[in-house]
C-alpha positions as CSV (number, residue, x, y, z in Angstrom):
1,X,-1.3,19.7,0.2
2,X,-3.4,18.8,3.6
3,X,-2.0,16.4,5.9
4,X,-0.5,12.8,5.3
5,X,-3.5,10.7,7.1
6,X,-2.5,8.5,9.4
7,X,-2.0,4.8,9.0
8,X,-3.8,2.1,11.5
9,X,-1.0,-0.3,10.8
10,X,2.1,0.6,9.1
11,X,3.5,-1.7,6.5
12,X,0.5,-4.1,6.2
13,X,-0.8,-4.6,3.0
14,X,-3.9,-6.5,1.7
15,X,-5.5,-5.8,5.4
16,X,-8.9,-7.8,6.2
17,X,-10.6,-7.2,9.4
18,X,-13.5,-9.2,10.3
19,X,-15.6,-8.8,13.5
20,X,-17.3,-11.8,14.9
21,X,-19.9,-12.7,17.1
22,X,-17.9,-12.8,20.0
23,X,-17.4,-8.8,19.9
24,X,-13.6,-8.8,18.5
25,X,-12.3,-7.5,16.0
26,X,-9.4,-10.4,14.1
27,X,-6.7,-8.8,11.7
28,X,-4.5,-10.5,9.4
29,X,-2.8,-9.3,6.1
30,X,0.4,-9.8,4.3
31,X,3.7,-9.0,5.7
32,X,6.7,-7.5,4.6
33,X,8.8,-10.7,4.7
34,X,5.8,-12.9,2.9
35,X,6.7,-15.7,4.7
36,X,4.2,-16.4,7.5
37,X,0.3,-15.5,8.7
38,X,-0.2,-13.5,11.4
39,X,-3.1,-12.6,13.8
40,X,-4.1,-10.3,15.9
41,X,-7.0,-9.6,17.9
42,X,-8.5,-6.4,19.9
43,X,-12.2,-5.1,21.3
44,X,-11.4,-1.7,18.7
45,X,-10.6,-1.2,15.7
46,X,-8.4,1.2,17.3
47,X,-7.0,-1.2,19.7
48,X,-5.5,-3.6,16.4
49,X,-2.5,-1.5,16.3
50,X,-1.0,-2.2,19.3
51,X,-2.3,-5.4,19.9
52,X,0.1,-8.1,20.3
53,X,0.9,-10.4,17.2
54,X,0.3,-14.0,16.9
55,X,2.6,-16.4,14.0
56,X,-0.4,-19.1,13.5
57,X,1.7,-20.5,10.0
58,X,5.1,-20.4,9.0
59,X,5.9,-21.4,5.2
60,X,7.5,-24.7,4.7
61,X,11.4,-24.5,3.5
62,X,10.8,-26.3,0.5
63,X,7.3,-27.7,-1.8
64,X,4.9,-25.4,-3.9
65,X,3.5,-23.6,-0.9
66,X,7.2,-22.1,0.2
67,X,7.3,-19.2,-0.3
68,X,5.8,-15.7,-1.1
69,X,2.8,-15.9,1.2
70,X,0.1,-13.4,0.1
71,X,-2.9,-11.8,1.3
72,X,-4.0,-14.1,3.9
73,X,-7.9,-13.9,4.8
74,X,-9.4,-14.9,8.4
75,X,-13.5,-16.0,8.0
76,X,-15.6,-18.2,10.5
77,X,-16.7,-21.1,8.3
78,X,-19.5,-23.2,9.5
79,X,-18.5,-23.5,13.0
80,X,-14.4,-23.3,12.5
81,X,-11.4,-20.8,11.5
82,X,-10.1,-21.0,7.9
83,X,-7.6,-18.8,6.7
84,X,-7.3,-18.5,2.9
85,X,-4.1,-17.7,1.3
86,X,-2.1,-17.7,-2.1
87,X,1.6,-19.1,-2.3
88,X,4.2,-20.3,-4.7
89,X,6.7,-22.9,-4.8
90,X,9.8,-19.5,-5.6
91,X,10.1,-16.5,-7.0
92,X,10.6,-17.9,-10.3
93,X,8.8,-16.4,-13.4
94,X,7.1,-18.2,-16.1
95,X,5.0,-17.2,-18.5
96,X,5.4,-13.1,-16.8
97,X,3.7,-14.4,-13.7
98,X,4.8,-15.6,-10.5
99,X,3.0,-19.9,-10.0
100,X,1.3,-18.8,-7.2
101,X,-2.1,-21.2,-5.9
102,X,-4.6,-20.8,-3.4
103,X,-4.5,-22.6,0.1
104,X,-6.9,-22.8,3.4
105,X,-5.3,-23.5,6.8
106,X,-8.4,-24.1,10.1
107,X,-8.4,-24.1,13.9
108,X,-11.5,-25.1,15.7
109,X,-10.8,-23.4,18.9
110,X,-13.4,-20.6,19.7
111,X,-10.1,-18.3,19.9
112,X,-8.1,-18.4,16.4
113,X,-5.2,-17.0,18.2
114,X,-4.7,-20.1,20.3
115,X,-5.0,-23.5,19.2
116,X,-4.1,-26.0,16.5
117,X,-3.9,-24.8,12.6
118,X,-4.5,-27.7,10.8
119,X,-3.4,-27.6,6.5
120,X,-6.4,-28.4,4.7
121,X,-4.4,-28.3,1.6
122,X,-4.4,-26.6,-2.0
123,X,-8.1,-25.1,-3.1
124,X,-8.4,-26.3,-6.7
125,X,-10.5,-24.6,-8.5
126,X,-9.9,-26.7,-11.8
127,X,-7.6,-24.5,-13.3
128,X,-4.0,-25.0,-13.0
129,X,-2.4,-20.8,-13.6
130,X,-1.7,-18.4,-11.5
131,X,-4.1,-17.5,-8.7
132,X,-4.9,-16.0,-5.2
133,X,-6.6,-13.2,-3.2
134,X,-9.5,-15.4,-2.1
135,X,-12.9,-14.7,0.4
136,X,-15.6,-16.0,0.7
137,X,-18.9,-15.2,2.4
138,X,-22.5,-16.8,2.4
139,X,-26.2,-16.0,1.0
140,X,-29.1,-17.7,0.9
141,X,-27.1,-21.1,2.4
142,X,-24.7,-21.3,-0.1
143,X,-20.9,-20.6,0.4
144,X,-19.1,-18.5,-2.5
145,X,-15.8,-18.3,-2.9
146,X,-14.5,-15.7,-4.9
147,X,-10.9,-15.2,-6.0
148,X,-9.0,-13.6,-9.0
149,X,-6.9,-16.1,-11.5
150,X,-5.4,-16.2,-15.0
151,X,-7.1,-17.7,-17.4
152,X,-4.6,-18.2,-20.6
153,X,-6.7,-17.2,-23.3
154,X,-7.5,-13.9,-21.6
155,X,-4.7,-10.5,-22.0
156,X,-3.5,-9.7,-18.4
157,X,-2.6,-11.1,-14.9
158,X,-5.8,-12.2,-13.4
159,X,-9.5,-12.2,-13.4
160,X,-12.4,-12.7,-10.7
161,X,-14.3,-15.8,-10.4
162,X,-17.0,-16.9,-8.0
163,X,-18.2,-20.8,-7.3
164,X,-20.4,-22.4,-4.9
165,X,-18.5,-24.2,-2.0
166,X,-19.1,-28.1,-1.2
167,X,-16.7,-27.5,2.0
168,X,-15.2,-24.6,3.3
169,X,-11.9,-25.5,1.4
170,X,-13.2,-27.2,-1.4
171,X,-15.5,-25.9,-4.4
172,X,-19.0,-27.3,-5.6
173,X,-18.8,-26.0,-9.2
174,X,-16.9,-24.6,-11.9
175,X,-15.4,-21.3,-12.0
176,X,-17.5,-18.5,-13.2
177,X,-16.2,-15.4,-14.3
178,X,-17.5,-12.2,-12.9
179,X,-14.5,-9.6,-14.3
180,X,-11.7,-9.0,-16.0
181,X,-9.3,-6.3,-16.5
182,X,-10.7,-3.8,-19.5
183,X,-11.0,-0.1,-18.7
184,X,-8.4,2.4,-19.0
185,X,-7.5,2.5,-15.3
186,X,-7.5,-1.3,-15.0
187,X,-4.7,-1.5,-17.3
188,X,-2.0,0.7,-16.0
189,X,1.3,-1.1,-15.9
190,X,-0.5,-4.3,-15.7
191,X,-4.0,-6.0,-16.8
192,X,-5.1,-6.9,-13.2
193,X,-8.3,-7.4,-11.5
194,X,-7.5,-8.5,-8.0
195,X,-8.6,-8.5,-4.1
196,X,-12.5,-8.9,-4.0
197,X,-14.1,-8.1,-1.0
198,X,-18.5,-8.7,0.0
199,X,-20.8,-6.5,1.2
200,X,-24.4,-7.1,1.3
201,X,-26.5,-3.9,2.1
202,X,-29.6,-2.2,0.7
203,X,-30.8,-5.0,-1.7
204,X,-27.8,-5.5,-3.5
205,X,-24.8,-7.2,-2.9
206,X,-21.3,-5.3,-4.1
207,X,-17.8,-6.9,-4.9
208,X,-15.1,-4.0,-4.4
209,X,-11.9,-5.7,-6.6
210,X,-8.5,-4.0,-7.3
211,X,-6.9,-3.0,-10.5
212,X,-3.6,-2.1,-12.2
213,X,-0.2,-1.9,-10.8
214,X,0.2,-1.5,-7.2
215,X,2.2,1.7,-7.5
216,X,-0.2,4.8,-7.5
217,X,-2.2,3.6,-10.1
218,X,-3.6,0.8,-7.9
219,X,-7.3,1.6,-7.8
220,X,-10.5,0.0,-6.5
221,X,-13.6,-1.4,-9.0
222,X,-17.0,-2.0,-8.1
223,X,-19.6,-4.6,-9.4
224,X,-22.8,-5.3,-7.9
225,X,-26.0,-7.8,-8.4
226,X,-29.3,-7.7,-6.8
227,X,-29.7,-10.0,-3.3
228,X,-32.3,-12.0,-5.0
229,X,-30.4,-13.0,-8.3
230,X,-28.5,-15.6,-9.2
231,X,-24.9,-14.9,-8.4
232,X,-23.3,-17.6,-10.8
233,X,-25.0,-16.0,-13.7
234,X,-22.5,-13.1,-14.7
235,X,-25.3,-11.1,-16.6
236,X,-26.5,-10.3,-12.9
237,X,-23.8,-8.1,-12.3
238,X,-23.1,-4.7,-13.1
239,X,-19.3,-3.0,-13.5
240,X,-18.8,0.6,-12.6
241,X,-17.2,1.8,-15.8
242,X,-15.1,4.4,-13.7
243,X,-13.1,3.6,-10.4
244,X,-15.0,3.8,-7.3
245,X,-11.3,4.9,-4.9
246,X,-8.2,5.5,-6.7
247,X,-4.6,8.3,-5.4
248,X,-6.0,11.1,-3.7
249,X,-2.8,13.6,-4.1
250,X,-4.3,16.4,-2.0
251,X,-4.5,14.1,1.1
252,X,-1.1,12.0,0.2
253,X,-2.9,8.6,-0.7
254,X,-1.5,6.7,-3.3
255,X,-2.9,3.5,-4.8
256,X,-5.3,2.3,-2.1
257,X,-6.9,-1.0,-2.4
258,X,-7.0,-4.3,-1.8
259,X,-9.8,-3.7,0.4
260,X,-12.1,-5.4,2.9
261,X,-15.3,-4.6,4.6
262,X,-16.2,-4.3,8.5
263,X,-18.9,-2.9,11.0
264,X,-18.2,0.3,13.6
265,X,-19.7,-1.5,16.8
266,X,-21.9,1.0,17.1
267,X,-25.0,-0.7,17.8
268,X,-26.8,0.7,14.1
269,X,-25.4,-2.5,12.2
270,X,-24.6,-0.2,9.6
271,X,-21.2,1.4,10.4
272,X,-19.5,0.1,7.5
273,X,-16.1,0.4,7.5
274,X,-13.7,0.5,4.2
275,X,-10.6,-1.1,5.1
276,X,-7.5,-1.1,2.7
277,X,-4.3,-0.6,2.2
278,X,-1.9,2.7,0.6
279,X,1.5,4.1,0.7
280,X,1.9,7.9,1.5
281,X,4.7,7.9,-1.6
282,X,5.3,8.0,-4.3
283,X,8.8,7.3,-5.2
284,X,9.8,3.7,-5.1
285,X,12.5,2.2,-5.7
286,X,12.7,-0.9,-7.8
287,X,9.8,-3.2,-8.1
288,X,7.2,-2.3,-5.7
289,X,5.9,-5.5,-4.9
290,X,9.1,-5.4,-2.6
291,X,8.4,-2.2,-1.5
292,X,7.2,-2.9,2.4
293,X,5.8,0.7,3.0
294,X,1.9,-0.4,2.1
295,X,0.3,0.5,5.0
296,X,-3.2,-0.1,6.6
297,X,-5.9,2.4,6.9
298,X,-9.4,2.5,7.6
299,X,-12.4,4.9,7.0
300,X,-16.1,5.1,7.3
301,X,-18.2,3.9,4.4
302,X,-21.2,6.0,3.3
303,X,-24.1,5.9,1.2
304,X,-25.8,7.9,-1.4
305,X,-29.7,8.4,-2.5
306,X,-29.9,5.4,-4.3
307,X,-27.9,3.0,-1.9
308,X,-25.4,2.7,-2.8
309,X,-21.5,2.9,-1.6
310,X,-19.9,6.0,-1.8
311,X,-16.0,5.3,-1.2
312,X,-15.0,8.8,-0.6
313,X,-12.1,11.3,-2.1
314,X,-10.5,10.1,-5.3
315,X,-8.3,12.3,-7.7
316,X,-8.5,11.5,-11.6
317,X,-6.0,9.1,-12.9
């Protein structure tokens, strides 16, 4: 077997790093304990790993946002910081899920590591189940939001959605469903399509989700639609019928995903890097949703004839 690669960030999982105009690079993800967002900032990619840590929200004791903090997301929304994240009032179980809903916290200050978060409260999406992983990102003048959530009439955990946005934390349409679990290697354990990340290159714009248990048959999807169609309509996307990154035993990579998207720095606009996280085992112990060794990597992003993504090495599930 060739060597173990080498974690950015140890025991972060559902990294997003998102460069802004200002020439840093912000990371945030969920943390072992769930129980607060963090931040960190640095001029590298390279430089995130030992940059210092910054607590910008701490879950409440008690109410429906009190626990299990997940997969926090930091975006620059028309002129302020939002971070979107999912949490749930325990760790009860009903209905096989966790009651998990989706929430967006801001800061106005230029510098998201310094001054004042301010709760903007619950993102309803008009539909009261199970629900989180959310991003957003803008084209053509409209904000998307884009999120995975259970719909009851539908077999499995969660699938993706996209609406317009009236606000940065509040929608300007119904839900429209882009996804949901079908294939083989979506269904492994559990019926999940999860942790959408954008990327607009080439024409086209992509949505890179997660699937299936996140154990080593986590793997990453990919839909895309043309730049110039209408992204509420879901006949304007295609699925990939296979998985686009899935465990890679030869280099030790098991179950990467829950991905994002960011740019090298290096002046050509189009160093795309794949950001996501993966353990480097695979024998857990219990459930591994409490399993804190998820750790964050990155990797460069490259392109075939045709345009379009070319993830890298995956083995066959």
């Amino acid at each position: 077997m060739a060597d173990v690669l080498k974690p950015l960030i140890e025991q972060r999982a559902d990294p997003h790093i998102y460069r802004h105009s200002d020439g840093y690079y912000y990371f945030t993800a969920s943390v072992p304990q769930y129980d607060r967002i963090e931040l960190r900032r640095a001029d590298s990619i390279a430089g995130l790993a030992g940059a210092q840590t910054v607590d910008v929200w701490h879950k409440p004791e008690t109410g429906p946002y009190s626990d299990l903090v997940w997969a926090p997301e930091l975006h620059f929304n028309q002129g302020a910081w939002y971070v979107y994240f999912a949490a749930a009032p325990s760790r009860e179980i009903k209905h096989k899920l966790f009651q998990h809903r989706m929430y967006a916290i801001r800061n106005t200050n230029a510098n998201p590591l310094e001054g004042e978060w301010e709760f903007m409260g619950q993102v309803d999406t008009g539909i009261d189940t199970f629900c989180l992983d959310a991003t957003t990102f803008e084209h053509d003048g409209v904000l998307y939001y884009l999120w995975a959530q259970k719909d009851v009439a539908i077999e499995g955990n969660s699938n993706l959605y996209i609406a317009p946005m009236a606000t940065p934390w509040q929608l300007a349409g119904p839900p429209v469903m882009l996804s949901k679990p079908e294939f083989d290697w979506e269904i492994r354990s559990f019926w999940v399509n999860e942790g959408p990340s954008v990327l607009k290159r080439n024409g086209k714009i992509f949505i890179s989700y997660s699937a299936s248990a996140t154990d080593e048959n986590y793997a990453m999807g990919l839909l895309w639609a043309a730049d110039s169609a209408d992204l509420l309509d879901p006949a304007a996307w295609t699925k990939s019928p296979e998985p686009v990154f899935a465990t890679c035993y030869e280099h030790g990579i098991y179950g990467p995903g829950h991905n994002s998207f960011t740019t090298a720095g290096d002046g050509d606009g189009d160093g795309v890097l794949l950001v996501y996280h993966a353990r480097t085992y695979t024998e857990i112990v219990g459930d591994p949703l409490w399993n804190p060794d998820r750790h964050t990597f990155v990797k460069p992003l490259r392109w075939d004839a045709q345009g379009m993504p070319v993830f890298g090495r995956s083995s066959t599930l």
